[in-house]
C-alpha positions as CSV (number, residue, x, y, z in Angstrom):
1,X,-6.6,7.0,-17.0
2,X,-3.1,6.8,-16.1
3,X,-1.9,6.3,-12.2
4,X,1.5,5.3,-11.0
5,X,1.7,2.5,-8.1
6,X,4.9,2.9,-6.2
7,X,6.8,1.5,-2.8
8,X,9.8,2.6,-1.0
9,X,13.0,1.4,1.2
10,X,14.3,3.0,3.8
11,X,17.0,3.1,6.3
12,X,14.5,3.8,8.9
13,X,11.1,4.7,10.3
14,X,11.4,8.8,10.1
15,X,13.2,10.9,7.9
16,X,13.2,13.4,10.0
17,X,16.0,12.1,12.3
18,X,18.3,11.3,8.8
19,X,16.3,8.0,7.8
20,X,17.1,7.7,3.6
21,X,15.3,6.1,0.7
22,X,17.7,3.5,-0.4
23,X,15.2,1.9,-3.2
24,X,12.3,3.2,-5.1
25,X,10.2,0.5,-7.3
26,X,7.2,1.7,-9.2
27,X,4.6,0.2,-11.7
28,X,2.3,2.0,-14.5
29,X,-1.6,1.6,-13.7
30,X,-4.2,2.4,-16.9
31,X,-7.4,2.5,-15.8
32,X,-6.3,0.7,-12.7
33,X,-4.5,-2.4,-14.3
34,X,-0.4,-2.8,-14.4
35,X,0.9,-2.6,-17.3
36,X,4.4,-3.8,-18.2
37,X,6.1,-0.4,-18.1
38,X,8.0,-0.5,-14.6
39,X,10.6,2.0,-12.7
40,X,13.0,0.8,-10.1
41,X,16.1,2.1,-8.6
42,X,18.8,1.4,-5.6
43,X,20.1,4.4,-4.0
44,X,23.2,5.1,-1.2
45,X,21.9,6.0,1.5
46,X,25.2,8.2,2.8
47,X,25.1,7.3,6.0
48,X,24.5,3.4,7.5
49,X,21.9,0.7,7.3
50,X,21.0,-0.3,10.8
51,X,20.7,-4.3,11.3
52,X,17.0,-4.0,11.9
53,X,16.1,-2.4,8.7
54,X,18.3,-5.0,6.8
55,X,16.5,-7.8,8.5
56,X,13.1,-6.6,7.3
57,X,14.3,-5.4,3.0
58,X,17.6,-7.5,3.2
59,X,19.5,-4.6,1.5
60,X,22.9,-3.8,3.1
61,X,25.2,-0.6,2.7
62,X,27.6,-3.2,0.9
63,X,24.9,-4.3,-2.1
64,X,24.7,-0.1,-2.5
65,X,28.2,0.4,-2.6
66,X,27.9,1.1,-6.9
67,X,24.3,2.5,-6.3
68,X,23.6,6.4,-7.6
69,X,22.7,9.0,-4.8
70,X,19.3,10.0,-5.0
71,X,19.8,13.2,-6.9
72,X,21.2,11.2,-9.9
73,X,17.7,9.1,-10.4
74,X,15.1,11.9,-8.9
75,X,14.6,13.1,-12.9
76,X,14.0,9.8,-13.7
77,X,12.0,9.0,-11.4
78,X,9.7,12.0,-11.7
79,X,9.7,11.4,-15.5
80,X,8.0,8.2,-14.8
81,X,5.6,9.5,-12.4
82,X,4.8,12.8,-14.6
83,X,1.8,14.1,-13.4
84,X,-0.5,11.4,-12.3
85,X,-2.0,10.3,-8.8
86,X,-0.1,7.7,-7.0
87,X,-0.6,4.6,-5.5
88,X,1.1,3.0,-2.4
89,X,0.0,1.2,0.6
90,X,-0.1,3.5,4.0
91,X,1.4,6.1,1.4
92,X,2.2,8.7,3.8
93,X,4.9,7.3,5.0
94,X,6.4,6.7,1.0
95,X,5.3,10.0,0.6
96,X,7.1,11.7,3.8
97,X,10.5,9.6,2.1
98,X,10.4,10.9,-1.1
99,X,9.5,14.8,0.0
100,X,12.2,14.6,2.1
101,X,14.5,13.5,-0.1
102,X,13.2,16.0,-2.8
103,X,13.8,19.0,-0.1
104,X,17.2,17.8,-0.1
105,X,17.4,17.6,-3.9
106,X,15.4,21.4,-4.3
107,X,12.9,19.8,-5.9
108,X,8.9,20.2,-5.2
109,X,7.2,17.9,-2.9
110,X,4.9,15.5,-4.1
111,X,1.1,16.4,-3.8
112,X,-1.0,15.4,-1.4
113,X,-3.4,15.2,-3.4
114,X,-2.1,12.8,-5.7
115,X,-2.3,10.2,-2.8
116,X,-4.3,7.3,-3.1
117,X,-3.6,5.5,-0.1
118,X,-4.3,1.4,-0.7
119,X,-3.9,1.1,3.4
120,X,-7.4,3.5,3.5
121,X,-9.0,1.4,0.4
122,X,-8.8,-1.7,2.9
123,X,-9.4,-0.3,6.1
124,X,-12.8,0.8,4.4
125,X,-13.7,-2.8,2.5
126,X,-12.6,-4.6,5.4
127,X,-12.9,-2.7,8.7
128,X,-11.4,-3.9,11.7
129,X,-9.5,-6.6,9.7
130,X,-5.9,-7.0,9.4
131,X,-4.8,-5.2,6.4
132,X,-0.9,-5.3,6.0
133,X,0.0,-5.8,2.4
134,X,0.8,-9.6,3.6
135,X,-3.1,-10.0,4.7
136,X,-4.3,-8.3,1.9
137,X,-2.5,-10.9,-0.6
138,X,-3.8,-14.1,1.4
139,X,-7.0,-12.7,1.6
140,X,-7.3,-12.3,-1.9
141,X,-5.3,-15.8,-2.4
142,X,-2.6,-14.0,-4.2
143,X,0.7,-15.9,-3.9
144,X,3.3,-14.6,-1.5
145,X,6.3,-17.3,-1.7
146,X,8.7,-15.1,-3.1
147,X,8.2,-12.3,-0.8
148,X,10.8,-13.1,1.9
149,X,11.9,-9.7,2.2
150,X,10.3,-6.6,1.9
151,X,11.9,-6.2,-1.9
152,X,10.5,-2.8,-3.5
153,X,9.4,-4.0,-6.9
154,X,8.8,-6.9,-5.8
155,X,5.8,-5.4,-3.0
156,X,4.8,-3.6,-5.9
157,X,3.7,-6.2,-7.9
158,X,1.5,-8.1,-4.9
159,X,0.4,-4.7,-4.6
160,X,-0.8,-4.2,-8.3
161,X,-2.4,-7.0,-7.5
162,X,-4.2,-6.5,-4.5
163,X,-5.3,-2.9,-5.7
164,X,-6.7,-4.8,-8.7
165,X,-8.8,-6.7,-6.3
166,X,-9.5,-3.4,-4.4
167,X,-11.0,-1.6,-7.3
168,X,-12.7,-4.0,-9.2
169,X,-10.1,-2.9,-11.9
170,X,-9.9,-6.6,-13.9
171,X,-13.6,-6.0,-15.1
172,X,-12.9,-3.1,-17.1
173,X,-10.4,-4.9,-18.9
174,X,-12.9,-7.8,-20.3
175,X,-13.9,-6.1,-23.5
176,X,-10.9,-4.1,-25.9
177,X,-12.2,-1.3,-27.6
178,X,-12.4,2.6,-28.0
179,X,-13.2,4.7,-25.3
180,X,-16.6,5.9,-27.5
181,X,-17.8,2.6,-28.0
182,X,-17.1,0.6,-24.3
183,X,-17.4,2.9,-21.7
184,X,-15.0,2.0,-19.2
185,X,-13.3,-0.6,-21.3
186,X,-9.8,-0.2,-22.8
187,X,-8.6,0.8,-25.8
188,X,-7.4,-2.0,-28.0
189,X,-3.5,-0.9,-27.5
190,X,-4.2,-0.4,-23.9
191,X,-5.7,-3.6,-23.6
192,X,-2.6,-5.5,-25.0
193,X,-0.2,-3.2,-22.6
194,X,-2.3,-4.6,-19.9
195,X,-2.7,-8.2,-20.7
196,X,0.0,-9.1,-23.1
197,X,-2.9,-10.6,-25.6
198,X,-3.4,-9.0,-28.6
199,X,-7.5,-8.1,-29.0
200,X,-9.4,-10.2,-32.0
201,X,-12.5,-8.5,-33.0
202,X,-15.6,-10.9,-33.9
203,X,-18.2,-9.9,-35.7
204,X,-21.5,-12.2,-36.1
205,X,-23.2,-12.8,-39.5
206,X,-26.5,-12.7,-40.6
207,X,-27.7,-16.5,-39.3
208,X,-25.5,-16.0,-35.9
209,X,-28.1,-12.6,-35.8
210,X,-31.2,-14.2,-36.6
211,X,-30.1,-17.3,-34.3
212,X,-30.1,-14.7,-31.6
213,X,-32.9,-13.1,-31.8
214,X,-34.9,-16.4,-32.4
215,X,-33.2,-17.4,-28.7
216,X,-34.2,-13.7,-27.2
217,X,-37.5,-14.0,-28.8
218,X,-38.1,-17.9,-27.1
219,X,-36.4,-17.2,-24.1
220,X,-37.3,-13.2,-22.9
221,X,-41.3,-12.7,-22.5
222,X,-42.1,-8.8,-22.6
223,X,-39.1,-8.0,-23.0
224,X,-37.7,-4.3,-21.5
225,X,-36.2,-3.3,-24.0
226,X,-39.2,-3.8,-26.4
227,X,-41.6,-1.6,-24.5
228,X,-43.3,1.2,-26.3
């Protein structure tokens, strides 16, 4: 299953008094693990970036001053996201961003029901908890010294991470194979997408077999699995 994990900049807190996306940063999940196949973008704004927005992403009008507008990187963007639910934490606001930056473009609106909000995730595991993407990585021990900014692709990798944590994703990853033969573990070429190792099948002989059974046979009175 494919998902795509995304996080936005802004100018602002509302796009609806002229805020603008000015970065968009996105990850490819399978089966709820990142893989290495990224998307990320810096975009002019058109208008100014107020002092308090630099001092949370660090992004000034004057880094932005080669940077598309977003209508020259919305294709590219939506190529990457295709058709799959995505992932962001308290995604309604990346969500209002990017639709209102699509409404400018004549493009459809994102879904809402391709919204899986990471913000909801941890307000259910961990009720009345802090849960700010921040908490969520020291709670999970999840290293945060790069993060002195709120830097897209960046916040999308501790989020990757985190959402792994969220979803129990890692263990479905512990055995390659084909979807027929492991349910819920990956493919083989998935597998290596996800954790840059390439899968080595082994297969047990005939004394590794009997060995086996002799240990089940010592080890497991009345067993289950033997019951008539």
């Amino acid at each position: 299953m494919r998902s795509v994990l995304f996080d936005t900049e802004t100018t602002g807190l509302d796009p609806l008094t002229g805020d603008r996306v000015i970065e968009v940063a996105a990850i490819e999940l399978v089966n709820d693990l990142p893989t290495r196949n990224t998307f990320h973008r810096l975009i002019h704004p058109q208008r100014d970036i107020p002092a308090e927005a630099t001092r949370v992403h660090g992004i000034t009008l004057d880094d932005l001053r080669e940077a598309p507008r977003f209508e020259a990187i919305v294709d590219d963007m939506l190529a990457f996201f295709q058709d799959d639910p995505l992932v962001a934490h308290n995604a309604p606001f990346d969500f209002g961003f990017l639709n209102a930056e699509l409404a400018r473009c004549g493009k459809p609106k994102l879904a809402p029901s391709r919204m899986v909000d990471t913000l909801v995730l941890a307000k259910t595991r961990f009720p009345g908890m802090p849960n700010s993407l921040d908490a969520l990585c020291r709670r999970f021990g999840i290293d945060l010294s790069a993060r002195t900014t709120h830097n897209a692709l960046l916040d999308c990798k501790l989020l990757a991470e985190v959402y792994v944590e969220l979803t129990g994703g890692r263990q479905r990853a512990l055995l390659p194979g084909g979807d027929d033969d492991n349910q819920g573990a990956l493919p083989a070429v998935q597998y290596e997408a996800v954790t840059g190792r390439t899968p080595r099948l082994v297969v047990p002989g005939e004394a590794e077999l009997a060995a086996h059974a002799a240990f089940v046979e010592k080890k497991v009175k009345e067993a289950i699995w033997r019951a008539e």
